[in-house]
PDB file of N, CA, C and O in Angstrom:
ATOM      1  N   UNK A   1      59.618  13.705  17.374  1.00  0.00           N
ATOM      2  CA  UNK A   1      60.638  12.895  18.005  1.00  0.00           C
ATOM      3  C   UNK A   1      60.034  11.589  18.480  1.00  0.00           C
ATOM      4  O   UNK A   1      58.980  11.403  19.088  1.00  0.00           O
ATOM      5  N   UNK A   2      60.929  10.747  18.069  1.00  0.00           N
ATOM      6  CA  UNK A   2      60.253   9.124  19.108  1.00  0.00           C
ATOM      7  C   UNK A   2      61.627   8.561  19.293  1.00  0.00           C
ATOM      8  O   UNK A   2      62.637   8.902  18.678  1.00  0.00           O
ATOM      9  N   UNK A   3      61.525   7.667  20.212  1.00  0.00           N
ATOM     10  CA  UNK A   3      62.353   6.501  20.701  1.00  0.00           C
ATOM     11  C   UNK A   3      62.122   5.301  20.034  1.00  0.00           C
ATOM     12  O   UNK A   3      61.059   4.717  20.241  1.00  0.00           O
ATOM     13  N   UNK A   4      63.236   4.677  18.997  1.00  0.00           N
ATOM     14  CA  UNK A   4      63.086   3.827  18.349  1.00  0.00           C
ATOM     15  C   UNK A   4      63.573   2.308  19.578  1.00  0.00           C
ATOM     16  O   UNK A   4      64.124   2.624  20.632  1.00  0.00           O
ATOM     17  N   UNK A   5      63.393   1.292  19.388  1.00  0.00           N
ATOM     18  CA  UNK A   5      64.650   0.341  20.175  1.00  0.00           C
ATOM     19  C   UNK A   5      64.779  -1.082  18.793  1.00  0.00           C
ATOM     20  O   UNK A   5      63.986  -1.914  18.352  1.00  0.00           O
ATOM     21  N   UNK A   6      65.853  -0.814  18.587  1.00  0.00           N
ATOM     22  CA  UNK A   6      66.335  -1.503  17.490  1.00  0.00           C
ATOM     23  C   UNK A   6      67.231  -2.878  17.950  1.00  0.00           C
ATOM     24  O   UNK A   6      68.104  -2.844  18.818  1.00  0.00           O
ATOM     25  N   UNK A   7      66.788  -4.235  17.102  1.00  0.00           N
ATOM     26  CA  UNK A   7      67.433  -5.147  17.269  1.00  0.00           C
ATOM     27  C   UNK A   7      69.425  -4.535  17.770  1.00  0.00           C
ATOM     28  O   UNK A   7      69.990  -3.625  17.164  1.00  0.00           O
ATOM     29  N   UNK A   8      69.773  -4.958  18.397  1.00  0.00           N
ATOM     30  CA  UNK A   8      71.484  -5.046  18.527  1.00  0.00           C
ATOM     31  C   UNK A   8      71.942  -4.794  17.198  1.00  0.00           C
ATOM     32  O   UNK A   8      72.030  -3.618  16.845  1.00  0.00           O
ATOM     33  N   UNK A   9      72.339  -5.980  16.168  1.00  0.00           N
ATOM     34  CA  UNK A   9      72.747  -5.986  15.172  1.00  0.00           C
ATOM     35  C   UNK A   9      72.383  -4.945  14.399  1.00  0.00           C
ATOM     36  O   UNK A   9      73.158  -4.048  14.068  1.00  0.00           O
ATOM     37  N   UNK A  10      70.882  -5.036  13.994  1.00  0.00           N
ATOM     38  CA  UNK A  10      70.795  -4.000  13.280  1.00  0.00           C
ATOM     39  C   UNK A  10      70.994  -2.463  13.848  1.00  0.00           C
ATOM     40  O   UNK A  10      71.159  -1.799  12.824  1.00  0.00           O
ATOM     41  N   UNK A  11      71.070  -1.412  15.191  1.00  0.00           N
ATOM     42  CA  UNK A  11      71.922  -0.576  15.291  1.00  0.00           C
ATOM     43  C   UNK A  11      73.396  -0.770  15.341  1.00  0.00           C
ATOM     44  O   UNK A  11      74.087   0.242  15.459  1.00  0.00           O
ATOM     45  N   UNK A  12      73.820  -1.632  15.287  1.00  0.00           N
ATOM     46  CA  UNK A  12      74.873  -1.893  14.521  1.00  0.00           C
ATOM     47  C   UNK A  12      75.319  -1.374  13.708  1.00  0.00           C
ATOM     48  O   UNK A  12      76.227  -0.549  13.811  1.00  0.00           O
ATOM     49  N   UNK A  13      74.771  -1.744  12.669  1.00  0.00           N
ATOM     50  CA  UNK A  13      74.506  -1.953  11.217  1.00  0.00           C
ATOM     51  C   UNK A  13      74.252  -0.311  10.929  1.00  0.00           C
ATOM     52  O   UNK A  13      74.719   0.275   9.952  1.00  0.00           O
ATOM     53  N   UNK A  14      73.627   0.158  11.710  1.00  0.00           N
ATOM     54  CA  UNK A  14      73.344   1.604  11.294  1.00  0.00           C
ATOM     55  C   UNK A  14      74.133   2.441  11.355  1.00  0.00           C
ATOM     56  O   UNK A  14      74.529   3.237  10.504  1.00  0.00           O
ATOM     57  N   UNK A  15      74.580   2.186  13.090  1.00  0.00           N
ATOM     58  CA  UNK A  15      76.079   2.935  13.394  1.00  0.00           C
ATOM     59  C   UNK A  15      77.116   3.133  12.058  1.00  0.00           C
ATOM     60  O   UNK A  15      77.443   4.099  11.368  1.00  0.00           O
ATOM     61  N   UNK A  16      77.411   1.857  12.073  1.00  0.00           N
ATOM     62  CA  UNK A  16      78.730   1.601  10.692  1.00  0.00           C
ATOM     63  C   UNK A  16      77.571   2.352   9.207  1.00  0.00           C
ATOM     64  O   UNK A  16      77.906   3.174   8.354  1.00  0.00           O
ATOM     65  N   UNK A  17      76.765   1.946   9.321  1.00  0.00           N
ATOM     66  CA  UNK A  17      76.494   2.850   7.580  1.00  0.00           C
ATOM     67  C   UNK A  17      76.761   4.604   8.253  1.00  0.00           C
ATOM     68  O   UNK A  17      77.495   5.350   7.604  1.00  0.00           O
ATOM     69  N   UNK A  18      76.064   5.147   9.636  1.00  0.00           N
ATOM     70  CA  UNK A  18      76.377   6.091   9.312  1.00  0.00           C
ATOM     71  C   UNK A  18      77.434   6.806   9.433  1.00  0.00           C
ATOM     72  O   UNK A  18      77.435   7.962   9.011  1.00  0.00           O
ATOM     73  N   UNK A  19      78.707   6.167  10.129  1.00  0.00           N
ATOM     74  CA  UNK A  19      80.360   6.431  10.265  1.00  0.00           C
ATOM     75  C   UNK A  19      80.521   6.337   8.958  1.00  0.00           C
ATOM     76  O   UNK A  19      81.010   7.368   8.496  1.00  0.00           O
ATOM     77  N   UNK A  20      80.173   5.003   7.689  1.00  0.00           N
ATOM     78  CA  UNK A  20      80.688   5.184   6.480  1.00  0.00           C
ATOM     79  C   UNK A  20      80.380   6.363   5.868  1.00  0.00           C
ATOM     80  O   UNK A  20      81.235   7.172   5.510  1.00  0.00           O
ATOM     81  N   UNK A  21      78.923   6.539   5.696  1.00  0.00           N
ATOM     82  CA  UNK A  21      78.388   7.642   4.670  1.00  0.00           C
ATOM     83  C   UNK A  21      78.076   9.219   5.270  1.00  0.00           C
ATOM     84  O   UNK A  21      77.620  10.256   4.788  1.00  0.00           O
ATOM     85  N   UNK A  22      78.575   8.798   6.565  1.00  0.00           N
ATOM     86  CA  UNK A  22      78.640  10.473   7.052  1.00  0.00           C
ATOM     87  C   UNK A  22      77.425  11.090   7.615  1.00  0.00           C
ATOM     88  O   UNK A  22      77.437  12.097   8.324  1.00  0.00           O
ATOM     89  N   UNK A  23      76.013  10.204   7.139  1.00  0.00           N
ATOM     90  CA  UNK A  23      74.827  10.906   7.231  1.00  0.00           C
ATOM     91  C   UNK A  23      74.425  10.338   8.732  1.00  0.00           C
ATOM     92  O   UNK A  23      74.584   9.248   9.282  1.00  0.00           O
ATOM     93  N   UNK A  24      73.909  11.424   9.082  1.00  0.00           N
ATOM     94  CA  UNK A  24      72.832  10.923  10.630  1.00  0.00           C
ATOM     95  C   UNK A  24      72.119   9.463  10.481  1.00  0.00           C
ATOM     96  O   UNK A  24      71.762   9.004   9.395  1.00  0.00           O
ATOM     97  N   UNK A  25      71.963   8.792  11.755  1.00  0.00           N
ATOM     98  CA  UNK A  25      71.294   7.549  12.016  1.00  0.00           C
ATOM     99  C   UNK A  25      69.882   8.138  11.666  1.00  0.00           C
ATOM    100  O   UNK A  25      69.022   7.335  11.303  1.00  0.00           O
ATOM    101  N   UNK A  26      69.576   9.441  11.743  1.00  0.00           N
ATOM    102  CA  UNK A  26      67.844   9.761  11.601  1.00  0.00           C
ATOM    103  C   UNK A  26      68.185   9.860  10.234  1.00  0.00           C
ATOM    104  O   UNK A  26      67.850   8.834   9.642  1.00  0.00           O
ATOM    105  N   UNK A  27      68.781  10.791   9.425  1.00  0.00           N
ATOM    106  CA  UNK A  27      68.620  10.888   7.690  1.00  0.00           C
ATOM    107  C   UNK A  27      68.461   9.294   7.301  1.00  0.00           C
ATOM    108  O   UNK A  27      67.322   9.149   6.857  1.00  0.00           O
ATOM    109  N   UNK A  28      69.115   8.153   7.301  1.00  0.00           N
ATOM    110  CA  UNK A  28      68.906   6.839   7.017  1.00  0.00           C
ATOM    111  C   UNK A  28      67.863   6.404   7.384  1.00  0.00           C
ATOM    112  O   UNK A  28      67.129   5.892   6.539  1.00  0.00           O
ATOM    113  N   UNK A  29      67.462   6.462   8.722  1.00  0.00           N
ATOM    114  CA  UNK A  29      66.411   6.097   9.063  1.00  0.00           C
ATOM    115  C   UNK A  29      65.041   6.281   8.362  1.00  0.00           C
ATOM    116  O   UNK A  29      64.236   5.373   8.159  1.00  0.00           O
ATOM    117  N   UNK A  30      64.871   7.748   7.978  1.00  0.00           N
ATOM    118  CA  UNK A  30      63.787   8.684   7.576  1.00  0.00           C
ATOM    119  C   UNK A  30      63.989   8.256   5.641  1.00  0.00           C
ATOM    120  O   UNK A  30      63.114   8.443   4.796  1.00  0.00           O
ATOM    121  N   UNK A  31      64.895   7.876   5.477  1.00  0.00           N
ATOM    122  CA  UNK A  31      65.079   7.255   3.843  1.00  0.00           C
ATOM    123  C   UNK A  31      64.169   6.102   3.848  1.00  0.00           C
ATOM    124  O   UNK A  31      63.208   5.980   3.088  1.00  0.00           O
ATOM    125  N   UNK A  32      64.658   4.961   5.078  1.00  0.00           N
ATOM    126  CA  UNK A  32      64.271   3.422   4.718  1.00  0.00           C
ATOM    127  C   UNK A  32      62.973   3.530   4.872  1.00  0.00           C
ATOM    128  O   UNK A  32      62.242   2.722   4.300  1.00  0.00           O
ATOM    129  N   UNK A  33      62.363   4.694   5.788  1.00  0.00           N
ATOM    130  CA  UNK A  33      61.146   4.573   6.053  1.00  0.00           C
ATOM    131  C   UNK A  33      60.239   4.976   4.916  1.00  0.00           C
ATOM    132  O   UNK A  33      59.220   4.394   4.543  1.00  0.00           O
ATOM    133  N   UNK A  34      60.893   6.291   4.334  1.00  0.00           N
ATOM    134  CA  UNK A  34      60.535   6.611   3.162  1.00  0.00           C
ATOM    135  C   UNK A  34      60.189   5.346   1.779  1.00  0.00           C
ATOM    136  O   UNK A  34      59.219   5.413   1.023  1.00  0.00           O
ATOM    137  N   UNK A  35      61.211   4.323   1.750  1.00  0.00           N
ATOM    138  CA  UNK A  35      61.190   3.513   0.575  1.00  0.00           C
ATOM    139  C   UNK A  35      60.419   2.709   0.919  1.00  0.00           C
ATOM    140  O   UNK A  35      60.084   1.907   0.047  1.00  0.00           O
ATOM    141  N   UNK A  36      59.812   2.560   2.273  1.00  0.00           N
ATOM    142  CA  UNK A  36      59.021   1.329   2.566  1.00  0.00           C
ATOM    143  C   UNK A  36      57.548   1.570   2.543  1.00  0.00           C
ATOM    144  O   UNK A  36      56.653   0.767   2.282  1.00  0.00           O
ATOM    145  N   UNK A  37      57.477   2.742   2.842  1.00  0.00           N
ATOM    146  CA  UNK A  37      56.137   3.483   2.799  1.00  0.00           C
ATOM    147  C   UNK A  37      55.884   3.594   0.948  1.00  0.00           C
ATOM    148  O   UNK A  37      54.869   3.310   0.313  1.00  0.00           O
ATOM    149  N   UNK A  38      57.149   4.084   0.471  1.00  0.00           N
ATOM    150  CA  UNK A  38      56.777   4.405  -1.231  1.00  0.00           C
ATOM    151  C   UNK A  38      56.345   3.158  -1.885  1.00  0.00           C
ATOM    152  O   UNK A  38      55.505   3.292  -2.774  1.00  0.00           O
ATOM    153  N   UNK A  39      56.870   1.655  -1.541  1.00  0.00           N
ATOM    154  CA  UNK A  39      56.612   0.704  -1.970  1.00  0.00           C
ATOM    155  C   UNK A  39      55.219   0.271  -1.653  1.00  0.00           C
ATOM    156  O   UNK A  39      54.600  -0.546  -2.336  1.00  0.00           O
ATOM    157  N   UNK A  40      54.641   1.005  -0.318  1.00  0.00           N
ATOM    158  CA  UNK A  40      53.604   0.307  -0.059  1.00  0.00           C
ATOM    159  C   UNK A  40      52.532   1.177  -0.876  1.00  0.00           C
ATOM    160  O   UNK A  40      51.652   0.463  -1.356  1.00  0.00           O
ATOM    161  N   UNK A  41      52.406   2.399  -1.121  1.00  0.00           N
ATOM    162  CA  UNK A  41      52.001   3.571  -2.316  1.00  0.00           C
ATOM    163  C   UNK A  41      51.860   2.565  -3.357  1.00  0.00           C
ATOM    164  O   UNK A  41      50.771   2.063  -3.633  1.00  0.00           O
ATOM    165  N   UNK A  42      53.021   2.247  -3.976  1.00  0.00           N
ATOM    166  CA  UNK A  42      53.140   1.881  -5.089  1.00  0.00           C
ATOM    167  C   UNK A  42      51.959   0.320  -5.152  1.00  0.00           C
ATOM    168  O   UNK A  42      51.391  -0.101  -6.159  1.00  0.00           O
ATOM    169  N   UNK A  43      51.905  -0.095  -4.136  1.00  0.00           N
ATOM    170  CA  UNK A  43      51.306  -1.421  -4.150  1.00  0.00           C
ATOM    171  C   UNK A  43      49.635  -1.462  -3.665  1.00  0.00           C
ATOM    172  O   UNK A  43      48.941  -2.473  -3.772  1.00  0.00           O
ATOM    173  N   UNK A  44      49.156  -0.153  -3.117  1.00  0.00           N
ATOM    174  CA  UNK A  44      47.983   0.124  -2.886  1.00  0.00           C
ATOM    175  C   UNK A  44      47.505   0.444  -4.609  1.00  0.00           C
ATOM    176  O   UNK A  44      46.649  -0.222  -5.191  1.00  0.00           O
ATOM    177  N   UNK A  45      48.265   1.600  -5.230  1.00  0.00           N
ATOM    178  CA  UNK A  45      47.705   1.936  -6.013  1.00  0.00           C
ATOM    179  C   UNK A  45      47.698   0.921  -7.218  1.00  0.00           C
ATOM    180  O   UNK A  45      46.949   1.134  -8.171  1.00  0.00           O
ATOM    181  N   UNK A  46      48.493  -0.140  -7.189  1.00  0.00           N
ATOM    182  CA  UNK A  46      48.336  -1.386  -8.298  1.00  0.00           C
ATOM    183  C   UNK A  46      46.892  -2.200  -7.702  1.00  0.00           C
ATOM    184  O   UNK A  46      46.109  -2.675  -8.524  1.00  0.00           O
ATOM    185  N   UNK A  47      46.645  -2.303  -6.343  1.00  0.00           N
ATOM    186  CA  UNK A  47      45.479  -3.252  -5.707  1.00  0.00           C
ATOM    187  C   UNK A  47      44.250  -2.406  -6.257  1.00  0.00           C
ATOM    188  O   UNK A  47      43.157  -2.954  -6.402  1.00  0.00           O
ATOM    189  N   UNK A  48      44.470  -0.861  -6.605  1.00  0.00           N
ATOM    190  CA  UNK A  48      42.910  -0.158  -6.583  1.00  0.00           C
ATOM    191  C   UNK A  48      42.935  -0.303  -8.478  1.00  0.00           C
ATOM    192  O   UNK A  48      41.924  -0.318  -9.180  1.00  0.00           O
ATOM    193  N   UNK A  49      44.225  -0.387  -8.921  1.00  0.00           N
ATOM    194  CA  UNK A  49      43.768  -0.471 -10.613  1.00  0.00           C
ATOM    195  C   UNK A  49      43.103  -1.862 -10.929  1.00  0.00           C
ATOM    196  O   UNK A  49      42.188  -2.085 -11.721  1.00  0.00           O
ATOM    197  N   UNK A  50      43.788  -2.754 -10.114  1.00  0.00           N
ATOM    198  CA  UNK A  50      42.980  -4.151 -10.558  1.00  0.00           C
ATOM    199  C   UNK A  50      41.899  -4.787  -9.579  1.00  0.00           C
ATOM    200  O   UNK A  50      41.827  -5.979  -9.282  1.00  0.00           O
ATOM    201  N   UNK A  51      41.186  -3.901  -9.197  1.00  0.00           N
ATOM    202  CA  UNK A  51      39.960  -4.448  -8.130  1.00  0.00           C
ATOM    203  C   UNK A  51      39.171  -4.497  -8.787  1.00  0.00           C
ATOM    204  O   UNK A  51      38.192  -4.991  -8.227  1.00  0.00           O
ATOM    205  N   UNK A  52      38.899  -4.099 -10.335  1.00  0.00           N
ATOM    206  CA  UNK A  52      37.650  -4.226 -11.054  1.00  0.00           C
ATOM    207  C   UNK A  52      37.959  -5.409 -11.690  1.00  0.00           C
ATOM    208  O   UNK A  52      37.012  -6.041 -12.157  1.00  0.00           O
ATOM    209  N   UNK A  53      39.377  -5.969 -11.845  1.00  0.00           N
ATOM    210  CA  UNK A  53      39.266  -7.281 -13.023  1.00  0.00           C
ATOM    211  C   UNK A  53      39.224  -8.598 -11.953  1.00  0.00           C
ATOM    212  O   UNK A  53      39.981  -8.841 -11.014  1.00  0.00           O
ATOM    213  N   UNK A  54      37.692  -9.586 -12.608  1.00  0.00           N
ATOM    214  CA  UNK A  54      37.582 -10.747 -12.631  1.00  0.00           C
ATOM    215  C   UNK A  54      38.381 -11.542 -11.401  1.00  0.00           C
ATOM    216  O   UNK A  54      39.572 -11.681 -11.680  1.00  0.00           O
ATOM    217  N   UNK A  55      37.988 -12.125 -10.039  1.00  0.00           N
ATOM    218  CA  UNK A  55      39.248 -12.582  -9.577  1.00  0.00           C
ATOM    219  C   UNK A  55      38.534 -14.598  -9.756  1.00  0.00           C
ATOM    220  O   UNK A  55      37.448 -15.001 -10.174  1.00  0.00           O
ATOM    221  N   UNK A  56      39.576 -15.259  -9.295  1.00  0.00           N
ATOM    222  CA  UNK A  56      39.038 -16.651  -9.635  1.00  0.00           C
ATOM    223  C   UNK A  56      39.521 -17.197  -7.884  1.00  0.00           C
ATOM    224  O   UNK A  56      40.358 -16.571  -7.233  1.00  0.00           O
ATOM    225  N   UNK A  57      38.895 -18.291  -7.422  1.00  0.00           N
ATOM    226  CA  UNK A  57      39.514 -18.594  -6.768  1.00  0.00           C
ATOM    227  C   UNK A  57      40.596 -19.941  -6.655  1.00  0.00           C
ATOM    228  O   UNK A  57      41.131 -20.424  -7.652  1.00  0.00           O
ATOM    229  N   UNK A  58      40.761 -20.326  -5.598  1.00  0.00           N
ATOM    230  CA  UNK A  58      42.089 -21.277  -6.320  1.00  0.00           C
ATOM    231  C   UNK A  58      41.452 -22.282  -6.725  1.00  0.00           C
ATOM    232  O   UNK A  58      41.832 -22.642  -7.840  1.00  0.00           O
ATOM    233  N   UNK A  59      40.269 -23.168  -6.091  1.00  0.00           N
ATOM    234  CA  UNK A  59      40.142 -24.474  -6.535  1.00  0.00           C
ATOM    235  C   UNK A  59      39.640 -23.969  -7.910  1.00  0.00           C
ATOM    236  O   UNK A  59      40.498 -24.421  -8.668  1.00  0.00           O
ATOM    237  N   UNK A  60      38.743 -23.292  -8.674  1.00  0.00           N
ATOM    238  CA  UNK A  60      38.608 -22.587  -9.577  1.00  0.00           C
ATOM    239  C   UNK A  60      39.665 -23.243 -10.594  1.00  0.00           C
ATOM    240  O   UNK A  60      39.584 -24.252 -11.293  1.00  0.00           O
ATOM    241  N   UNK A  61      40.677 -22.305 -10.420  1.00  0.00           N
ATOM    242  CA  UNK A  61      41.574 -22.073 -10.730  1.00  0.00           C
ATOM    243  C   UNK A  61      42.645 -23.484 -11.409  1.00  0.00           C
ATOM    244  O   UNK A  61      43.166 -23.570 -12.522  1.00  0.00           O
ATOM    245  N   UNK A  62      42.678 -24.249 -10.490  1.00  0.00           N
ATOM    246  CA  UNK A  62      42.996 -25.369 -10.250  1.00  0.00           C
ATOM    247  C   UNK A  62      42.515 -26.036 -11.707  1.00  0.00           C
ATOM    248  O   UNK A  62      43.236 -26.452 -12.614  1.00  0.00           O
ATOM    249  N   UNK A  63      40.670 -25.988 -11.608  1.00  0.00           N
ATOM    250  CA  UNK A  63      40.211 -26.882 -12.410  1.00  0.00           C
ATOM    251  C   UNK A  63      40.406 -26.492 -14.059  1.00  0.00           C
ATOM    252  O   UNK A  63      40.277 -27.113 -15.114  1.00  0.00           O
ATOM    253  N   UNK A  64      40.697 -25.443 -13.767  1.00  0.00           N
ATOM    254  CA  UNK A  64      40.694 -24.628 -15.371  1.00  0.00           C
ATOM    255  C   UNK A  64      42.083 -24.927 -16.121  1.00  0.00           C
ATOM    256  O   UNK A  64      42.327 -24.899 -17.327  1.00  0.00           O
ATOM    257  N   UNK A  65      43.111 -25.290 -14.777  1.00  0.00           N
ATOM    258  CA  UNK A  65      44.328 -25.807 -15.531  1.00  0.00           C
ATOM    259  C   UNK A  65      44.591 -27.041 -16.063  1.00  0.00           C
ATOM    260  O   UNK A  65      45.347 -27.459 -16.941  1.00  0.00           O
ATOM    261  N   UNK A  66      43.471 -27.712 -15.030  1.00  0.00           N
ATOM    262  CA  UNK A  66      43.613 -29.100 -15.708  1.00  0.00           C
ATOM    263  C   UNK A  66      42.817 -29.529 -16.754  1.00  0.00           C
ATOM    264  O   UNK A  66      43.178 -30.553 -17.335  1.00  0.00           O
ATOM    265  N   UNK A  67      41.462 -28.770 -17.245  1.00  0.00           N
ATOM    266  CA  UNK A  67      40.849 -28.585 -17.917  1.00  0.00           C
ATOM    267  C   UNK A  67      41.417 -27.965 -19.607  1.00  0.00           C
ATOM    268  O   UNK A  67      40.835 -28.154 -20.674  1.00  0.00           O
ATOM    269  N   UNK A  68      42.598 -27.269 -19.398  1.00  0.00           N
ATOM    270  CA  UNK A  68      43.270 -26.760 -20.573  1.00  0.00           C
ATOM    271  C   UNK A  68      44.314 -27.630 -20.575  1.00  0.00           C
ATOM    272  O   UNK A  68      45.204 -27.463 -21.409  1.00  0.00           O
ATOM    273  N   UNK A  69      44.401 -28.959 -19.427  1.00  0.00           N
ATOM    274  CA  UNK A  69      45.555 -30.067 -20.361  1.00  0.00           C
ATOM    275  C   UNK A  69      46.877 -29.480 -19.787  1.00  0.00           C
ATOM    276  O   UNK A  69      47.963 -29.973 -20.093  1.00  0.00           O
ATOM    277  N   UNK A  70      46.744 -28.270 -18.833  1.00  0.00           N
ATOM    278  CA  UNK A  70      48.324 -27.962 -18.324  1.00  0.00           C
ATOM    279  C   UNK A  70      48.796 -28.965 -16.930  1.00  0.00           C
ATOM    280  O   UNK A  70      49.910 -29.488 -16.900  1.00  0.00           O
ATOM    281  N   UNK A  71      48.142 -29.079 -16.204  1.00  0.00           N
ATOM    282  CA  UNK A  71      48.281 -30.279 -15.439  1.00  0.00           C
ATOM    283  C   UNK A  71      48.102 -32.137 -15.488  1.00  0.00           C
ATOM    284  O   UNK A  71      48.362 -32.809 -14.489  1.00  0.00           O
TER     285      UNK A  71
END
């Protein structure tokens, strides 16, 4: 159990989704938290596949574009 304290609007916002869809303010809650956490999963495990490739930095970067005539 915890005590959330939520902007105004957004319990608002929650209230009315959960009068629309019937489900508890915690089932919604425990979803968004769910998709935000899964996204961040999803974005650790893309940072650990590409930690072995090559990184450049910007001025680098910079010079190589103007060097190939794109700038």
């Amino acid at each position: 159990r915890s005590t959330v304290y939520f902007d105004s609007d957004l319990h608002k916002a929650l209230k009315l989704k959960s009068a629309e869809t019937g489900e508890s303010t915690s089932a919604i809650v425990n979803e968004a938290l769910r998709l935000v956490l899964s996204e961040d999963a999803d974005d650790l495990q893309a940072f650990e596949e590409r930690k072995k490739e090559p990184s450049m930095n910007f001025e680098s970067f910079v010079r190589k574009l103007k060097k190939d005539g794109k700038l």
